[in-house]
N, C-alpha and C positions, 0 to 999 in steps of 0.2 A: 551549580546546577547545570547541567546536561543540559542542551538546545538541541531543536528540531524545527522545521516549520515547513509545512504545508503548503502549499499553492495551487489555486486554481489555474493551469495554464492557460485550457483554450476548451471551447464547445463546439466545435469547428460544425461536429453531424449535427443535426439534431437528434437530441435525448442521447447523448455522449460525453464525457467530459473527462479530461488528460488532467493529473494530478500529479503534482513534483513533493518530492519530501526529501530534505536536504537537512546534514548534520548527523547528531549519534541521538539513537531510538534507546533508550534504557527503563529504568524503575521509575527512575529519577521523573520522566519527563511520558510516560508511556500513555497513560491515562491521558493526557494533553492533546497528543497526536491522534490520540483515536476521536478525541470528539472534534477535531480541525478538520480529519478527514468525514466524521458523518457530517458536520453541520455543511459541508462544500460538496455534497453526493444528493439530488434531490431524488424523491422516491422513485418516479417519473423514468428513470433512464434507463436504457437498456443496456449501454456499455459504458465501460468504468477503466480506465487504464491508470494504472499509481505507478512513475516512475522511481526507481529507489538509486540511480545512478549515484546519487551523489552524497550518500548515505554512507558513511564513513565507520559506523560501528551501530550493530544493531545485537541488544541478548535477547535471551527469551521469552520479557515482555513486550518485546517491538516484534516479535514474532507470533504472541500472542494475538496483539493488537489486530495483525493480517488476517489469523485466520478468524478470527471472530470479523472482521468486515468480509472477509468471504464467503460466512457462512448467513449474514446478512443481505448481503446482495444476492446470494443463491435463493432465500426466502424470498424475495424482490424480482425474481429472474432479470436479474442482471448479471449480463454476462463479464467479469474482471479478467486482467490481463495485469499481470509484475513485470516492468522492466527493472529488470538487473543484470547488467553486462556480467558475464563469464570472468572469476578471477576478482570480483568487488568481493568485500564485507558482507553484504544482504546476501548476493546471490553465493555466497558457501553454506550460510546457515538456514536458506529457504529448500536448496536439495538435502541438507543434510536431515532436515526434517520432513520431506516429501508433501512439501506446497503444492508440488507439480500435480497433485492429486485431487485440489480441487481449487485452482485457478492455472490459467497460461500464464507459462515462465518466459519473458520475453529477455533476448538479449539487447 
């Protein structure tokens, strides 16, 4: 079985919250990740940032998983932000599928 996992990093603002997700996002494990990341996101917040740095292989149900949480925090007006360094796993298949369209692509 595929690993992933979640983390809440830090709150630093208030109604903000930084989100790490480390490991491979696949079939396997996709459903898992998405409900780690709603249960660690409360309604309440304005900004949302999920780093993906260390996300090592992601298909198109970990890509699924993203835009269905962006399309939920858009409903939430909550503003999300993807880090994914320039040259990782995440961030080839988040442009290849144009993320950029409706969340900020951070490096």
């Amino acid at each position: 079985m595929t690993v992933a996992h979640v983390a809440l990093l830090t709150e630093e603002e208030p109604r903000s919250a930084e989100l790490t997700v480390t490991g491979e996002i696949d079939l396997s494990n996709a459903d898992q990740v998405r409900d780690e990341l709603y249960r660690s996101i409360a309604n309440d917040l304005m900004y949302v940032s999920v780093n993906l740095t260390d996300v090592s292989y992601m298909d198109s149900s970990g890509l699924r998983v993203l835009f269905m949480l962006a399309e939920r925090l858009q409903r939430l007006q909550t503003e999300l932000a993807v880090v994914a360094p320039p040259g990782t796993p995440a961030r080839r298949i988040l442009e290849l599928a144009g993320f950029d369209a409706v969340a900020t692509l951070r490096p």
